[in-house]
C-alpha positions in Angstrom: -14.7 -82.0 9.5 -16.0 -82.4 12.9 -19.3 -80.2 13.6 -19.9 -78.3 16.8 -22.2 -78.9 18.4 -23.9 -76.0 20.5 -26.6 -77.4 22.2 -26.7 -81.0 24.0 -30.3 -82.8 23.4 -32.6 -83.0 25.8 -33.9 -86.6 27.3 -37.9 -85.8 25.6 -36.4 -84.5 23.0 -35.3 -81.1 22.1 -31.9 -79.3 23.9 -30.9 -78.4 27.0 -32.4 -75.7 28.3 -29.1 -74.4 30.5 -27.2 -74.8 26.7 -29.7 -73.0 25.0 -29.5 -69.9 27.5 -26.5 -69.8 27.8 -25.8 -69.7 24.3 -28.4 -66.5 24.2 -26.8 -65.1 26.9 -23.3 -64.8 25.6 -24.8 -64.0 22.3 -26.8 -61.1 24.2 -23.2 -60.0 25.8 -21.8 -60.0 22.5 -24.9 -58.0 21.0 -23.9 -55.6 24.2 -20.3 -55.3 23.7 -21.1 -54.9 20.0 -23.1 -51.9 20.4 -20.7 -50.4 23.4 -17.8 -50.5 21.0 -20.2 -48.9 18.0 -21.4 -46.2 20.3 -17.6 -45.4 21.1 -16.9 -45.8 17.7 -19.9 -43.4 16.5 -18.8 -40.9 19.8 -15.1 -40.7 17.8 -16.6 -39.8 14.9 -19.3 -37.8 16.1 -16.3 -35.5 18.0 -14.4 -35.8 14.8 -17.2 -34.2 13.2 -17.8 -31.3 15.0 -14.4 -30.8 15.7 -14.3 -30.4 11.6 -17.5 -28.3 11.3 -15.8 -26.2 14.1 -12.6 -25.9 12.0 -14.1 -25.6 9.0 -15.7 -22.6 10.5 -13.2 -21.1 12.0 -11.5 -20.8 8.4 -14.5 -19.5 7.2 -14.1 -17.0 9.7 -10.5 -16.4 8.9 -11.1 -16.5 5.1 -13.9 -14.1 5.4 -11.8 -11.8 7.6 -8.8 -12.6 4.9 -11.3 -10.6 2.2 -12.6 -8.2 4.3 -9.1 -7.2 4.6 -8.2 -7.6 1.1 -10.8 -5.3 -0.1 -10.0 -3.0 2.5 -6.5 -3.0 1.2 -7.7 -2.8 -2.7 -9.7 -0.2 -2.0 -6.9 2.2 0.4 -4.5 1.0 -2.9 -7.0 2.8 -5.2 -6.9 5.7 -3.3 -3.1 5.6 -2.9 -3.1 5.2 -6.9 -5.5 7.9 -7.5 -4.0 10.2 -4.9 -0.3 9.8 -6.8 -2.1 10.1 -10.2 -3.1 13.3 -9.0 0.3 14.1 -7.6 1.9 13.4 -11.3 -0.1 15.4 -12.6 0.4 18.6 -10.7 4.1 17.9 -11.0 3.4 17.5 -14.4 2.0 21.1 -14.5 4.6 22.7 -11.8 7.3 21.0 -14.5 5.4 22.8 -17.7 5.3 26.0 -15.2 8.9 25.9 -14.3 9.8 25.6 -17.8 7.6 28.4 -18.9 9.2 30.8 -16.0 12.6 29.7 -16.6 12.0 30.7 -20.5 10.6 34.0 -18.9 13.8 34.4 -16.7 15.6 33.9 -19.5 14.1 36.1 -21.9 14.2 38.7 -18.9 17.7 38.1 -18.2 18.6 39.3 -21.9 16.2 42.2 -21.7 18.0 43.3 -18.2 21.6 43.0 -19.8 20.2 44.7 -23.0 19.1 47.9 -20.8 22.6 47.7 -18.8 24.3 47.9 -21.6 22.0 50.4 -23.2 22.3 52.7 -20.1 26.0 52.4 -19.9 25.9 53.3 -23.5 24.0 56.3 -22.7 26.6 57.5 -19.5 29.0 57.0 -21.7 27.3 59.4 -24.2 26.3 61.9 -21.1 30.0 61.7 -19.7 31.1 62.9 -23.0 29.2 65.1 -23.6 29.9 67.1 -20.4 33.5 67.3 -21.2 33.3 68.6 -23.6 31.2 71.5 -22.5 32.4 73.2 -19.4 35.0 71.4 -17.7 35.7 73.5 -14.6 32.6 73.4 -13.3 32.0 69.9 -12.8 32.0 66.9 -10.3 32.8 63.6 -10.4 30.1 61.0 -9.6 30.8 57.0 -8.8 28.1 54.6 -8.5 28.4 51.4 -7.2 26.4 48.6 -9.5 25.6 44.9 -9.5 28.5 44.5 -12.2 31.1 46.7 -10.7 31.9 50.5 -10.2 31.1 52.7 -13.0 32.4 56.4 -12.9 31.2 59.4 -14.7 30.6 63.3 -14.1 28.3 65.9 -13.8 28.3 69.6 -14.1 26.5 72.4 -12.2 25.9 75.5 -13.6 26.8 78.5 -11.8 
């Protein structure tokens, strides 16, 4: 293998002086052109930095909005579920109500036919009764009822 040489010798010994600096000087341009491209390269990744910080805190932003929102949610859901639990409830009662008045209906229904009957029961017992006492002096009456028409008669005296 051949060896480079980078420096010519001098006539007193030594090397050439206009070697030598010139050899420093394009080792000084590539020393400069070495640090221009590692301060563009540390600028890139300086801006790539912050651009992630920047990122990275806009999410924190959204995430921290993103739970605000979720608790405000959890906690109108809560509500909600509290409000219908009370709402079951009180239908709960208005169904053991209904059922209590319908029973009550009921039960008054049967006491209101067991009077009809009872009082058409007891016209029957008056009409008869005045037919058999004085028949000439007596009127006819006619009521009109829920049922139907019910006839009987009454008697003056005189």
């Amino acid at each position: 293998m051949a060896k480079k040489v980078l420096f010519r010798a001098a006539l007193f010994g030594g090397y050439n002086k206009e070697d030598v600096h010139e050899y420093i000087q394009t080792l000084e341009n590539e020393i400069e052109a070495v640090k221009v491209l590692n301060q563009k390269e540390k600028n890139g990744l300086q801006r790539q930095l912050d651009e992630s910080r920047e990122q990275k805190a806009e999410e924190n932003e959204q995430l921290l909005k993103m739970k605000e929102q979720l608790d405000h949610s959890r906690s109108r859901l809560k509500e909600k579920e509290e409000e219908l639990n009370g709402k079951l409830e009180e239908l709960e009662k208005c169904r053991t109500e209904s059922k209590e008045l319908e029973e009550e209906l009921r039960k008054s229904q049967e006491a209101a036919k067991g009077l009809e009957e009872e009082l058409k029961t007891v016209r029957e017992e008056l009409a008869a009764r005045h037919e058999t006492e004085d028949s000439g002096t007596g009127y006819t009456w006619k009521k009109t009822g829920a049922d139907g028409d019910e006839e009987g008669q009454g008697f003056c005296a005189g």
